[in-house]
Structure formats: C-alpha cells, structure tokens
N, C-alpha and C positions, 0 to 999 in steps of 0.2 A: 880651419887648420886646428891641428889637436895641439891641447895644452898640455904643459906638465901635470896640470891636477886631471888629465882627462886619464893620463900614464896613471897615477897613483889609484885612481879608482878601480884598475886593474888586480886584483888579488894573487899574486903569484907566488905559489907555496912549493915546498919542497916535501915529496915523498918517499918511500920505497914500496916495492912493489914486491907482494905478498903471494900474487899467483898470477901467469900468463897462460894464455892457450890460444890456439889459432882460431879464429870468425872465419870460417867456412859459410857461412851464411851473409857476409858483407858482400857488396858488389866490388869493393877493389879488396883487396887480400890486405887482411887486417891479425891484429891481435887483441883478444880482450882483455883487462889488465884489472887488475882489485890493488889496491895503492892505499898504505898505510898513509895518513896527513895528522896523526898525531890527534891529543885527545880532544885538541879544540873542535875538529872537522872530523875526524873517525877515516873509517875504510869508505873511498868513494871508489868509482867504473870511469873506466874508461876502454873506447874502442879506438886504436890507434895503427896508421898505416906503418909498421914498422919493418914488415916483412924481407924487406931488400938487404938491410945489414943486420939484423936481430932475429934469434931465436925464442920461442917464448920462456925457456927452459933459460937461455945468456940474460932475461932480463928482471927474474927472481930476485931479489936482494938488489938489484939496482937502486940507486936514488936519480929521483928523476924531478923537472919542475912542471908543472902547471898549473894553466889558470882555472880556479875554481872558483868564480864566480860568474859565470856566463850563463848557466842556465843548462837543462840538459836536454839532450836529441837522442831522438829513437835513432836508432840504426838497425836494418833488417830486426826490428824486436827485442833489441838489448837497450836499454837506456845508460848510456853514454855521459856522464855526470861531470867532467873535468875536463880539457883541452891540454895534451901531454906536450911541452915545447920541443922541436928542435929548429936544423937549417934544413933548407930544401933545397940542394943543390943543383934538383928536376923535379920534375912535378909532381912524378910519381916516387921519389929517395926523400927519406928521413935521415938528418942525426943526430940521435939525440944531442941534450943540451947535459954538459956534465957538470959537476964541483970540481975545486980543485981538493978538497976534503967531505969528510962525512961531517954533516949538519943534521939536528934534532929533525925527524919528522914533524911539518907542521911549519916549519920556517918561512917568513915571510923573504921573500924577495923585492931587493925596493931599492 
C-alpha cells in the first residue's frame, strides 16, 4: 500500500505553456507542448492526449501541473519529458487540472 512519503516523492510542479501544436504522428491524437517550469527546471515536452476539449492554440499561456520526475518516453519520436495532470472522465477525455490563481512557474505542488 502507498505511503504518504511514497505521494511526496512525487515532484508536481506547476507550469505554463509556451508553445502547442498537434502530434499527427501519435497513435491516439495528441498535442505536443513546451512548458515553461521556471528556472529551477527550465522549458521541458511534453506529449499530452488533450485533443477532446483543447486546442493547441486555447493552451498557449495556460498554467498547467505536472509530474516531472518520472523519467522520459519516446513517443512516435518525440521525447516526452513531463506527465501533464488532469481527470479522465473516459479513457480517451482529458481535463485538465486548473489553479484557482496564477502561481510562479516552477511551483511545487504538495
């Protein structure tokens, strides 16, 4: 069973997002995202199934959280650097996770 310190080892940061465009080259229909994380962590990737509710264009200046320390996965040839949160209300629906305000890029979540 997971512990609280197993949750804490978890790194979840807060960022905004710098540039999106559509992964035409993903097997499910994705967007690939460049995500400002502030100067401790810099601009990381990510490829993220968002397509259902979001445009790549609606998630420019978004702040968004993820987990960046998990390692990173090719996907169709992109390396995928970060794990973007939201609910999944199906299997294939994202949504995202919001603030309820703007926070520093870089913020820890904890």
């Amino acid at each position: 069973m997971p512990t609280p310190h197993d949750f804490f080892e978890i790194d979840l940061r807060v960022g905004t997002v710098l540039r999106a465009e559509p992964f035409e080259r993903a097997v499910k229909p994705s967007i690939r995202l460049e995500i400002d994380f502030g100067p401790e962590l810099g601009i990381r990737r990510s490829s993220a199934q968002l397509t259902m509710h979001y445009t790549p264009e609606s998630l420019i200046g978004r702040q968004v959280v993820a987990v960046t320390n998990i390692g990173t996965r090719n996907i169709a040839g992109f390396t995928s650097e970060v794990l973007v949160l939201g609910a999944m209300p199906q299997a294939s629906e994202v949504v995202l996770l919001a603030l309820e305000r703007p926070v520093a890029n870089g913020v820890r979540i904890g």
